[in-house]
Each structure stands twice: as C-alpha cells, then as structure tokens.
N, CA, C and O atoms as a GROMACS GRO file, in nm:
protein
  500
    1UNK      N    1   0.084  -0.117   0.000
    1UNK     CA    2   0.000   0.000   0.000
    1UNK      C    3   0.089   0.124   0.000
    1UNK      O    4   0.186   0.120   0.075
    2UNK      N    5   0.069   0.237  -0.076
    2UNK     CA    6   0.151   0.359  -0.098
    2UNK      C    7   0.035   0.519  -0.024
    2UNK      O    8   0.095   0.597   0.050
    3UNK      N    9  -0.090   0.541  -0.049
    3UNK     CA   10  -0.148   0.582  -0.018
    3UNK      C   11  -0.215   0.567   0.126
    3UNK      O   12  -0.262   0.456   0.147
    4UNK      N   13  -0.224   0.643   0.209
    4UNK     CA   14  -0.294   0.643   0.342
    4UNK      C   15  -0.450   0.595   0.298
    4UNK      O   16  -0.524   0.658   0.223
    5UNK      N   17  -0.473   0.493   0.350
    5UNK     CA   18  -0.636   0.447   0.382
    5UNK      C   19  -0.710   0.582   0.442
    5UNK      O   20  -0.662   0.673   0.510
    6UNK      N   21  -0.834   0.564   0.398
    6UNK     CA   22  -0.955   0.672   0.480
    6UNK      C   23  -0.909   0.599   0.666
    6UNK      O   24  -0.872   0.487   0.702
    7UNK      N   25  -0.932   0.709   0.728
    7UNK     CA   26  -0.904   0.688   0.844
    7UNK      C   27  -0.787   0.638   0.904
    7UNK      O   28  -0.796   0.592   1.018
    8UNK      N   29  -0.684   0.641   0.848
    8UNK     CA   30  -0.552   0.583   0.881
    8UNK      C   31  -0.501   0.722   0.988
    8UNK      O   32  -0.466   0.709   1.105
    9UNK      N   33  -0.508   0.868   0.902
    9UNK     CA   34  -0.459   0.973   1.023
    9UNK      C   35  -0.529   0.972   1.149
    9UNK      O   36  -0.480   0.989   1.260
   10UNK      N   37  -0.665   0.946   1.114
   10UNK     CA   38  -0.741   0.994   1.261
   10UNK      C   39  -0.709   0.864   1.348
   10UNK      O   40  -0.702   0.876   1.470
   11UNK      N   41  -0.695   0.771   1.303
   11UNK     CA   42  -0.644   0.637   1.405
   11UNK      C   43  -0.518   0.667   1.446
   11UNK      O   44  -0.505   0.640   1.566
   12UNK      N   45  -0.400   0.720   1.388
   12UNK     CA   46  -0.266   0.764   1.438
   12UNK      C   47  -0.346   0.828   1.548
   12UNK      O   48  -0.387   0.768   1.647
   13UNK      N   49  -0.362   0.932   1.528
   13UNK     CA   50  -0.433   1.030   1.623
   13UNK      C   51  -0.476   1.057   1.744
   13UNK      O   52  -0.472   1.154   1.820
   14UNK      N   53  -0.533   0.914   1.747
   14UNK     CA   54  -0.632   0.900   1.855
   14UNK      C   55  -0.538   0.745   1.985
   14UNK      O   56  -0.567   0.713   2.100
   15UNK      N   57  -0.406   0.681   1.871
   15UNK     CA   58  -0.331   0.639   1.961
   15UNK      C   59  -0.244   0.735   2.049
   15UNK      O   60  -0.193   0.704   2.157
   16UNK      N   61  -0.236   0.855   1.987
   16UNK     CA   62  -0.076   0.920   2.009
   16UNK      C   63  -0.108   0.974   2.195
   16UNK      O   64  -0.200   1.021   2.262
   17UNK      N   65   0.041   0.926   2.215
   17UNK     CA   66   0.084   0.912   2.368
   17UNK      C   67   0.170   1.053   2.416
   17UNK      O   68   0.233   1.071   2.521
   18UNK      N   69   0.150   1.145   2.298
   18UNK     CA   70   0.190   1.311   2.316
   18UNK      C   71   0.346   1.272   2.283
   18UNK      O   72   0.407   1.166   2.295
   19UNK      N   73   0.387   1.401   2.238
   19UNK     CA   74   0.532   1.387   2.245
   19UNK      C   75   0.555   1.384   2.055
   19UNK      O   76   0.465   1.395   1.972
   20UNK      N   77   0.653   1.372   2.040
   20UNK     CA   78   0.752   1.369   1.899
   20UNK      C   79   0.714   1.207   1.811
   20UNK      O   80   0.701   1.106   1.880
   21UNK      N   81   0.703   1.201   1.696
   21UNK     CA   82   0.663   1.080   1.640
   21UNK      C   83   0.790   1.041   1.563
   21UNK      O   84   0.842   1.148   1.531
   22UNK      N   85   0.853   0.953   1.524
   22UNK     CA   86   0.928   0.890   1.423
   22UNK      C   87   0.875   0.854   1.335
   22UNK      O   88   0.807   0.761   1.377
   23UNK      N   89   0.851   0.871   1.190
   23UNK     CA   90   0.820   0.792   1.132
   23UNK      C   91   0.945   0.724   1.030
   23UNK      O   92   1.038   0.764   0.960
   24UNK      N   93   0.877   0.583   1.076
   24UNK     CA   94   0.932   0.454   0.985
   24UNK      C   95   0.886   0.420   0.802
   24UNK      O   96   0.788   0.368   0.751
   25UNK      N   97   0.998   0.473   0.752
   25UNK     CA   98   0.952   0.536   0.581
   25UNK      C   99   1.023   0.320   0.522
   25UNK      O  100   1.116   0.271   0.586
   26UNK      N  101   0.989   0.278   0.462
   26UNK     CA  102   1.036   0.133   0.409
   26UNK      C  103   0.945   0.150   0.269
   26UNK      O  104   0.826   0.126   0.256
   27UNK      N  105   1.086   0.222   0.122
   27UNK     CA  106   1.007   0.227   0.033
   27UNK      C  107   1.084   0.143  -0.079
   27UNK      O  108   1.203   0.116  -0.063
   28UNK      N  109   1.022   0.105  -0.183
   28UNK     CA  110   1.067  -0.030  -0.301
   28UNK      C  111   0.971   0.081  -0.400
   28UNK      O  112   0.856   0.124  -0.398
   29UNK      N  113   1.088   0.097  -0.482
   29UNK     CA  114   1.073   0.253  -0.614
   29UNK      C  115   1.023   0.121  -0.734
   29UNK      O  116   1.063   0.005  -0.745
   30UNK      N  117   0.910   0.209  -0.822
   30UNK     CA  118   0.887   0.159  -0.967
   30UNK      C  119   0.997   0.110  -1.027
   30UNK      O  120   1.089   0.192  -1.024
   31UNK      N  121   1.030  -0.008  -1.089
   31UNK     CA  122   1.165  -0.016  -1.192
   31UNK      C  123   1.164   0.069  -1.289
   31UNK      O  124   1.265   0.088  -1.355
   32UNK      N  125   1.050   0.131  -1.313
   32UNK     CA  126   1.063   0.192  -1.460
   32UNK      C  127   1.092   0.337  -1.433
   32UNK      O  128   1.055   0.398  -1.534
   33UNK      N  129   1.146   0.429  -1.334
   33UNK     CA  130   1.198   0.529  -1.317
   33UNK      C  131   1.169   0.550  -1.213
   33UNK      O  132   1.231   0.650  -1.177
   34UNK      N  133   1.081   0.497  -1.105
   34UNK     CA  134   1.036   0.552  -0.981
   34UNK      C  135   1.127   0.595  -0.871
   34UNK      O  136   1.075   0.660  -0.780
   35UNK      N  137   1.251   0.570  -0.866
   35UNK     CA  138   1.346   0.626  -0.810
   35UNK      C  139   1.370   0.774  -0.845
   35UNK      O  140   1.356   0.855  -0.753
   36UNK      N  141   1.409   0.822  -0.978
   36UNK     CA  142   1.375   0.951  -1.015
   36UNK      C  143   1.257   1.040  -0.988
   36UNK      O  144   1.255   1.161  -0.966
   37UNK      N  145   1.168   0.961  -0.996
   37UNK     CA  146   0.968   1.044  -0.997
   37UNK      C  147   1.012   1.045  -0.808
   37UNK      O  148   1.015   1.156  -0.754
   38UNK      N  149   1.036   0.954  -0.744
   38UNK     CA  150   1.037   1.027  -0.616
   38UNK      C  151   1.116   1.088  -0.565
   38UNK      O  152   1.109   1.112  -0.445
   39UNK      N  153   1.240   1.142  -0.658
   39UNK     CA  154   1.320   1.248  -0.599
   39UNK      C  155   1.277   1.335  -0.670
   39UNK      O  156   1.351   1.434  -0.670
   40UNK      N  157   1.151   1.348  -0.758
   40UNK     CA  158   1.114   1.498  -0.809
   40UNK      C  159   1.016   1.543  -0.606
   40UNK      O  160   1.015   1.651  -0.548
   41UNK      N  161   0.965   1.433  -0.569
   41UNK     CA  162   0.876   1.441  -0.479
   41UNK      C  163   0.984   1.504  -0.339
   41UNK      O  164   0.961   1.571  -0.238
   42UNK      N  165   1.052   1.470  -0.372
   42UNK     CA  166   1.217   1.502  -0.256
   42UNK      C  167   1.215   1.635  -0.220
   42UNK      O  168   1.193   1.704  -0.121
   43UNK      N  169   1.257   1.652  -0.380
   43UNK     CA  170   1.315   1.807  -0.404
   43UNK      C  171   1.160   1.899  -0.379
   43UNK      O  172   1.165   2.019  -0.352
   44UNK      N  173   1.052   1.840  -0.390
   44UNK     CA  174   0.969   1.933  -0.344
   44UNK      C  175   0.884   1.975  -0.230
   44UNK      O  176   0.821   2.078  -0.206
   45UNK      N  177   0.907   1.844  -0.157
   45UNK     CA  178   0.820   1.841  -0.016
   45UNK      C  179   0.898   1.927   0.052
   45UNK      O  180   0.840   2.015   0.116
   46UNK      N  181   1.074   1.924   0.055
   46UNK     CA  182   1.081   2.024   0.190
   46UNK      C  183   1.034   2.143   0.189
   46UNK      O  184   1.047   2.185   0.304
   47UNK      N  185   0.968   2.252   0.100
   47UNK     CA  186   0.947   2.363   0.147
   47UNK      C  187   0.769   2.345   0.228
   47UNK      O  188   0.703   2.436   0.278
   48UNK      N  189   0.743   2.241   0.220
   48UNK     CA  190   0.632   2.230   0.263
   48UNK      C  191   0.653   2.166   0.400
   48UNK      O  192   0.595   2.214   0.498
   49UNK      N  193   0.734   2.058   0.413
   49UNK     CA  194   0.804   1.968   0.576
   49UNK      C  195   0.800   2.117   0.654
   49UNK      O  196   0.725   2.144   0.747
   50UNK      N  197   0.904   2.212   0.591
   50UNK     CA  198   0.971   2.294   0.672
   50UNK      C  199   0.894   2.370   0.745
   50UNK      O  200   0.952   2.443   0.825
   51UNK      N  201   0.733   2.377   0.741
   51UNK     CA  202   0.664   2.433   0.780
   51UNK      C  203   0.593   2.403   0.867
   51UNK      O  204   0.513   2.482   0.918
   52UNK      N  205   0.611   2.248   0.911
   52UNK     CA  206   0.599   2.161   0.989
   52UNK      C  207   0.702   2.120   1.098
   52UNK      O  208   0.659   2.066   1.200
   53UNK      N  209   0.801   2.137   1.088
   53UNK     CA  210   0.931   2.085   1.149
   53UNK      C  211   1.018   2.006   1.140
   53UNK      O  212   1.129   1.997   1.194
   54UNK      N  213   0.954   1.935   1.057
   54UNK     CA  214   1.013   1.817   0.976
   54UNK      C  215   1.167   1.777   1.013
   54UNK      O  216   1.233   1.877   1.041
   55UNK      N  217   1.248   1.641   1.021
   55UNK     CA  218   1.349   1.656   1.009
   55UNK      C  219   1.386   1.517   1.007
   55UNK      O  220   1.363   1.442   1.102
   56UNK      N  221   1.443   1.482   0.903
   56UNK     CA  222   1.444   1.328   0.803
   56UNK      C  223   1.645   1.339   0.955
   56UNK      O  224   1.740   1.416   0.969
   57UNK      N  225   1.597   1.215   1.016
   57UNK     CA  226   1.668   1.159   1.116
   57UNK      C  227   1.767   1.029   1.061
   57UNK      O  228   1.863   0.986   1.125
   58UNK      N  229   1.723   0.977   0.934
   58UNK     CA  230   1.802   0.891   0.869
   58UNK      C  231   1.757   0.847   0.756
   58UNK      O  232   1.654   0.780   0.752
   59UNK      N  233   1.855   0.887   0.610
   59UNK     CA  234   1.795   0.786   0.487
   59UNK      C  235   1.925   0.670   0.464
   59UNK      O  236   2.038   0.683   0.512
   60UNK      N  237   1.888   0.582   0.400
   60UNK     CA  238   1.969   0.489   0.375
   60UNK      C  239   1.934   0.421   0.265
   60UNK      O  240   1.816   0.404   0.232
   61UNK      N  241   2.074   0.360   0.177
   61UNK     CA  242   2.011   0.267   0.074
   61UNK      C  243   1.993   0.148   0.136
   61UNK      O  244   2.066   0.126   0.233
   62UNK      N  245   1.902   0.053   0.100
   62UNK     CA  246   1.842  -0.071   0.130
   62UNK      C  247   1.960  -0.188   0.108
   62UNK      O  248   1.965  -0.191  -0.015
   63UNK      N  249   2.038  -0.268   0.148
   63UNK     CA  250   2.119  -0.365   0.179
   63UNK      C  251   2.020  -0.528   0.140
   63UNK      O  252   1.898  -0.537   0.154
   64UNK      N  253   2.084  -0.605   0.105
   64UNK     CA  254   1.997  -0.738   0.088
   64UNK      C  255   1.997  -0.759   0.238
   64UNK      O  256   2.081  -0.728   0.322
   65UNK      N  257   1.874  -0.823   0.250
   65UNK     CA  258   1.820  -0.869   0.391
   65UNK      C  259   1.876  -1.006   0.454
   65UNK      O  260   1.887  -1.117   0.404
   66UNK      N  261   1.901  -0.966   0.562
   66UNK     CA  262   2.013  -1.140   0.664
   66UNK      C  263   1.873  -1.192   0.673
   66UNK      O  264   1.835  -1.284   0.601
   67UNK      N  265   1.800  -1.135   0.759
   67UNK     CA  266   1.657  -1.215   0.807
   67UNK      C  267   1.527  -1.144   0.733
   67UNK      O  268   1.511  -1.023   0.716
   68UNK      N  269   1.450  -1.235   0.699
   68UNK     CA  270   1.330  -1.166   0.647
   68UNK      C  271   1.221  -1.278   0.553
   68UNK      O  272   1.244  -1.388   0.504
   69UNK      N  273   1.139  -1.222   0.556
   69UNK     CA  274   1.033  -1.320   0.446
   69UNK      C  275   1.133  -1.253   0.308
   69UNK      O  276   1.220  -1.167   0.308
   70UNK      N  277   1.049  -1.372   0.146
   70UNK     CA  278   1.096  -1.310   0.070
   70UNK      C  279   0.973  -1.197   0.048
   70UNK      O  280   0.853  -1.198   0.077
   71UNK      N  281   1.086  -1.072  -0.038
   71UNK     CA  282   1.032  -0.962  -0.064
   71UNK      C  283   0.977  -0.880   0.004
   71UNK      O  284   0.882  -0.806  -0.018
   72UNK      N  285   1.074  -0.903   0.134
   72UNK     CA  286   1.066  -0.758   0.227
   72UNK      C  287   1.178  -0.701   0.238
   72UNK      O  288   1.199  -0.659   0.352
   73UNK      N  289   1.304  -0.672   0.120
   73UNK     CA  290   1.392  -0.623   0.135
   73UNK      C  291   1.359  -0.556   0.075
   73UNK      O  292   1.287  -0.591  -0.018
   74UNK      N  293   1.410  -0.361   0.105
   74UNK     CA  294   1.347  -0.263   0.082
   74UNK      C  295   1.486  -0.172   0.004
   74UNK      O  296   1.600  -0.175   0.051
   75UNK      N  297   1.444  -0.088  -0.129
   75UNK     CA  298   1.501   0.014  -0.153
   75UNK      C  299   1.592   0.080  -0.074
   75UNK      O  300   1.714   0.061  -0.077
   76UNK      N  301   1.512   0.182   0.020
   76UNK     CA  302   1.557   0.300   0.065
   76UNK      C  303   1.457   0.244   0.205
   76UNK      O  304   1.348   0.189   0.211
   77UNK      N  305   1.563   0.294   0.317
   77UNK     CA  306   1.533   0.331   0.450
   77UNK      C  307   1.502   0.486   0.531
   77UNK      O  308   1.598   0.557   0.562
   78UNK      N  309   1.370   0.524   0.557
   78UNK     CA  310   1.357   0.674   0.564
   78UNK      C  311   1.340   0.696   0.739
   78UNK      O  312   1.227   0.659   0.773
   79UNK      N  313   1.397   0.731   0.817
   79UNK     CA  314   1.325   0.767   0.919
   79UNK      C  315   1.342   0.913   0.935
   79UNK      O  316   1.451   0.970   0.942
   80UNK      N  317   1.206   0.980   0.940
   80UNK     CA  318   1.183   1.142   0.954
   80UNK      C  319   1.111   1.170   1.081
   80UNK      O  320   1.006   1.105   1.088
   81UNK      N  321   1.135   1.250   1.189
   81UNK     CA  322   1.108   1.331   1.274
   81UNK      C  323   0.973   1.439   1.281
   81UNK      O  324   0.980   1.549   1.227
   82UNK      N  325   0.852   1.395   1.352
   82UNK     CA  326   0.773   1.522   1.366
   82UNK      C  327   0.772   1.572   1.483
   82UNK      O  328   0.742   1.488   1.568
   83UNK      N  329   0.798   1.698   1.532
   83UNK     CA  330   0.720   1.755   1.665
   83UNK      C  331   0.621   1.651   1.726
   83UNK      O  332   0.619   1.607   1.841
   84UNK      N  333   0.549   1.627   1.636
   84UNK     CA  334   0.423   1.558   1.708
   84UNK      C  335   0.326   1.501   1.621
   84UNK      O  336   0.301   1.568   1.522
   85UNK      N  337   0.251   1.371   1.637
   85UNK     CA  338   0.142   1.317   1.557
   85UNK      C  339   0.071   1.470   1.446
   85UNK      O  340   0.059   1.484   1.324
   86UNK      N  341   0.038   1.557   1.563
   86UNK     CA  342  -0.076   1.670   1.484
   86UNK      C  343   0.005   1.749   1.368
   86UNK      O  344  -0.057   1.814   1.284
   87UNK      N  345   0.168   1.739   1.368
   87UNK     CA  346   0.226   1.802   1.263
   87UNK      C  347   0.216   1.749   1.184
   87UNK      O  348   0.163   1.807   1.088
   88UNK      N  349   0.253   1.616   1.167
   88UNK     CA  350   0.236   1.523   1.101
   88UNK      C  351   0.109   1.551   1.012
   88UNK      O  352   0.100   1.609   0.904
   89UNK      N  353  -0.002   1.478   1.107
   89UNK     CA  354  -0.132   1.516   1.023
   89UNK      C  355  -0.192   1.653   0.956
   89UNK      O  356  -0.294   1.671   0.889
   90UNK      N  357  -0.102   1.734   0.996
   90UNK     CA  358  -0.156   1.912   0.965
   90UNK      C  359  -0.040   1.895   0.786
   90UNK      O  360  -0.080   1.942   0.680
   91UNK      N  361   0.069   1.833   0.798
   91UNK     CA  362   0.130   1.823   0.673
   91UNK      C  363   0.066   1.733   0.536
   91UNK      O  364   0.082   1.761   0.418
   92UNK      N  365   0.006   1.645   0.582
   92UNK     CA  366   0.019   1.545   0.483
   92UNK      C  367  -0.152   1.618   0.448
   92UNK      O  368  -0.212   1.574   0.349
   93UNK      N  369  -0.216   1.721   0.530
   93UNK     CA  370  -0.329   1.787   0.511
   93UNK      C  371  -0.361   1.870   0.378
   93UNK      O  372  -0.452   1.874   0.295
   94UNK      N  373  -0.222   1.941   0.403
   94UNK     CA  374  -0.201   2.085   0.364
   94UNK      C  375  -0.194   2.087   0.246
   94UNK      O  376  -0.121   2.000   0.199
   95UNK      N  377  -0.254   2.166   0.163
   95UNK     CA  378  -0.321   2.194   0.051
   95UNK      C  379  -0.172   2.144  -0.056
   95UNK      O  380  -0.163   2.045  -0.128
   96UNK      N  381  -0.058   2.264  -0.030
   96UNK     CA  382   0.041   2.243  -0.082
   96UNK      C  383   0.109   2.084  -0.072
   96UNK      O  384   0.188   2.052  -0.161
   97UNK      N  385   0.091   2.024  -0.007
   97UNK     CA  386   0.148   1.865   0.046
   97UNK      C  387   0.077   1.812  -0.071
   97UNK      O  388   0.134   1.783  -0.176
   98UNK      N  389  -0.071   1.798  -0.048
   98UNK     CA  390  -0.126   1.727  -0.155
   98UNK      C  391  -0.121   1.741  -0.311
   98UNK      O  392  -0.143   1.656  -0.398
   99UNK      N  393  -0.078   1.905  -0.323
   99UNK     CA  394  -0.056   1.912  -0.476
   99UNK      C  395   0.029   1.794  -0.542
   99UNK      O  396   0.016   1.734  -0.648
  100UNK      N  397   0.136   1.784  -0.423
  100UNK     CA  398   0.239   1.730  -0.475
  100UNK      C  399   0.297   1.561  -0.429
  100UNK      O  400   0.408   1.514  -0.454
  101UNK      N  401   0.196   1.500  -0.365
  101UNK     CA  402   0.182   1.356  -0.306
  101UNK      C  403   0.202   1.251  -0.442
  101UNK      O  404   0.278   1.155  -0.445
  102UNK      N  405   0.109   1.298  -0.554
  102UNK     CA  406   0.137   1.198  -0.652
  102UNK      C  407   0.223   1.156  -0.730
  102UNK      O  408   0.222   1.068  -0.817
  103UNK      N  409   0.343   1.269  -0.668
  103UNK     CA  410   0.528   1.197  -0.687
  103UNK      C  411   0.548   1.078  -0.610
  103UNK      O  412   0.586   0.964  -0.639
  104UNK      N  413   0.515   1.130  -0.510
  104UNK     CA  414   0.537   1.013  -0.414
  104UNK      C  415   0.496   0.850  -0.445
  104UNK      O  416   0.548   0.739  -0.443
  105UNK      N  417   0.366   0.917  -0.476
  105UNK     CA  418   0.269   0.771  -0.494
  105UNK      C  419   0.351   0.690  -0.661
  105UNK      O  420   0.385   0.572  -0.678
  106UNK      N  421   0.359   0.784  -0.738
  106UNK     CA  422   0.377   0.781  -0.873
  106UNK      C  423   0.542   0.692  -0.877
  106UNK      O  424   0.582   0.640  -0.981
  107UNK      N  425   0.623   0.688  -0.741
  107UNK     CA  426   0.773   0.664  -0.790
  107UNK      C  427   0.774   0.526  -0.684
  107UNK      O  428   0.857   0.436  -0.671
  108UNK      N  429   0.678   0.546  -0.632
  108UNK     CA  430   0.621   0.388  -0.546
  108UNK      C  431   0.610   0.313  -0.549
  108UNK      O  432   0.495   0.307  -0.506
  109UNK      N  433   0.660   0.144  -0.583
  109UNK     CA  434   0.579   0.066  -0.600
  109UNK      C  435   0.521  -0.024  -0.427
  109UNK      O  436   0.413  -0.081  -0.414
  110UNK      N  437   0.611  -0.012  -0.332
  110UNK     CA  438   0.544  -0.050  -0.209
  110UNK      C  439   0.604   0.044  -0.123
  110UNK      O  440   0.702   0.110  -0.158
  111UNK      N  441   0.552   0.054  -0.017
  111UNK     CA  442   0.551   0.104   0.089
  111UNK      C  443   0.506   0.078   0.227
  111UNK      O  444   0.396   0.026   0.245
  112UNK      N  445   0.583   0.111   0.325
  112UNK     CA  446   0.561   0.086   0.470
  112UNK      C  447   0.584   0.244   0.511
  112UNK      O  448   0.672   0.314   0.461
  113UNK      N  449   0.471   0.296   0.630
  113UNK     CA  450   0.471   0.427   0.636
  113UNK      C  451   0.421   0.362   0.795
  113UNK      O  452   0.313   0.308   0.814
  114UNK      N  453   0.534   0.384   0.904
  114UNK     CA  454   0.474   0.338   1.076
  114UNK      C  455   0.535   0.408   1.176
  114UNK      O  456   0.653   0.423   1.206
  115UNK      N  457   0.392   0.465   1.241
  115UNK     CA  458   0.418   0.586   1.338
  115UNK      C  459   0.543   0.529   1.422
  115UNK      O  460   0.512   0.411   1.411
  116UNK      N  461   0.684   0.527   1.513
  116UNK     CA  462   0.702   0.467   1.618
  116UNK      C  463   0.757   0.547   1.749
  116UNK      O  464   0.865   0.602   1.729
  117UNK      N  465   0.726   0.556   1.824
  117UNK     CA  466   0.731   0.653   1.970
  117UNK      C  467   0.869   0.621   2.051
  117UNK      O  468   0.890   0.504   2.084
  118UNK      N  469   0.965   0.724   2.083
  118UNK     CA  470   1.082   0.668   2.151
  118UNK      C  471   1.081   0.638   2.294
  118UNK      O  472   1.050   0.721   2.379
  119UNK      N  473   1.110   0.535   2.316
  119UNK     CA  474   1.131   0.435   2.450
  119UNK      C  475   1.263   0.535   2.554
  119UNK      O  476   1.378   0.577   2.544
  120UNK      N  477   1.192   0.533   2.614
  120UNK     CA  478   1.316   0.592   2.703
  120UNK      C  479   1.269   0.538   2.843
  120UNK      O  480   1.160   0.503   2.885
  121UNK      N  481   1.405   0.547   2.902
  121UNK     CA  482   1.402   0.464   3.011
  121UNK      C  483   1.359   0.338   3.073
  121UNK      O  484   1.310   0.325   3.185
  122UNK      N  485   1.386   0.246   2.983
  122UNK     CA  486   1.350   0.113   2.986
  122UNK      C  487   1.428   0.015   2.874
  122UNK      O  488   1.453   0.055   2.760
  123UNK      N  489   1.449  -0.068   2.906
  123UNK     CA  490   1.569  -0.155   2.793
  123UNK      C  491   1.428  -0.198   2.757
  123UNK      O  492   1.313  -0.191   2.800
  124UNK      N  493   1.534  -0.272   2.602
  124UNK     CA  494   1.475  -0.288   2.463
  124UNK      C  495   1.420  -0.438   2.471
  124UNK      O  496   1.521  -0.497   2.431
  125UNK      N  497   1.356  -0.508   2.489
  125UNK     CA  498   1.280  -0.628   2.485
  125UNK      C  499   1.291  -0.706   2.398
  125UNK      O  500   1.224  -0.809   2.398
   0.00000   0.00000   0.00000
C-alpha cells in the first residue's frame, strides 16, 4: 500500500501518547523510473516539511536482507522526525502537500509508512 487508507490519520491520532513521532519510511521505487519520480517528490516536499518541522533523522540505501520473508527487502530506509502526531497530520493535510503527493505515490511501487514513539528509560525487549 503507498497511499494512506480513509481513516488511517485519525487512528494515528487517537493512539498518540503526546510527544515527537518517528516515522518509519520502508520504500521499493517503480523499476521503470520511480526512483527519479520520487526524488522529483524530494526536491519538493521540503518547502512544505519545513513548515511543519520536519526533520528526516536517517535515509539509507536498502542492503539485501540477513533475516526476512521473501520480498521484504526494501530500496531506501527513511526515518523522519515530527514535533508531534498533529504536525504530522496538519502536513500530509495541507493543501500544498497534496498538490504534490502523486510523486510520491507515482515513484512507489510499495511502501511501509509506521508511526514509532521513543522508549526511554527502559531496555529494549
């Protein structure tokens, strides 16, 4: 899935435990140029992030996978930074965001898009 489901923000929403969100970006580009079509989407979201707070915390190219089902080894690794769930949702809102989403979608062929909240003070399980 590349597109947010109806009701996917307001369910973020209504989990969020306050505080700063991570999101977990896991994207696999079109073969037929979608790597390019989503760096047109690159070069254009930040003036719109920036208005949000945005702040991409780690990209990476995708490595073949040690452990995994097949065909969950991923392109590109994204993790980006919001203030908070509501920035989040006030961005992906915003008039200007949406002009320009169908880069995104367009250079896509899968996607994983998952809120995750930082653990502090407690070891990792």
């Amino acid at each position: 899935m590349i597109e947010l489901p109806d009701g996917a923000v307001e369910a973020m929403l209504a989990e969020d435990p306050g505080g700063p969100v991570v999101m977990l970006n896991l994207l696999r580009f079109r073969p037929d140029g979608g790597r390019e079509i989503y760096q047109q989407y690159v070069d254009a979201v930040g003036a719109v992030s920036a208005r949000y707070g945005v702040e991409v915390v780690y990209l990476g190219e995708g490595g073949r996978a040690l452990a995994a089902e097949d065909g969950q080894a991923w392109d590109t690794v994204l993790l980006v930074r919001y203030p908070s769930r509501e920035h989040f949702a006030a961005m992906v809102r915003d008039p200007d965001y949406r002009a320009i989403e169908h880069l995104r979608v367009g250079g896509l062929l899968e996607a994983v898009l998952q809120p995750t909240t930082p653990i502090v003070d407690r070891a990792i399980a």
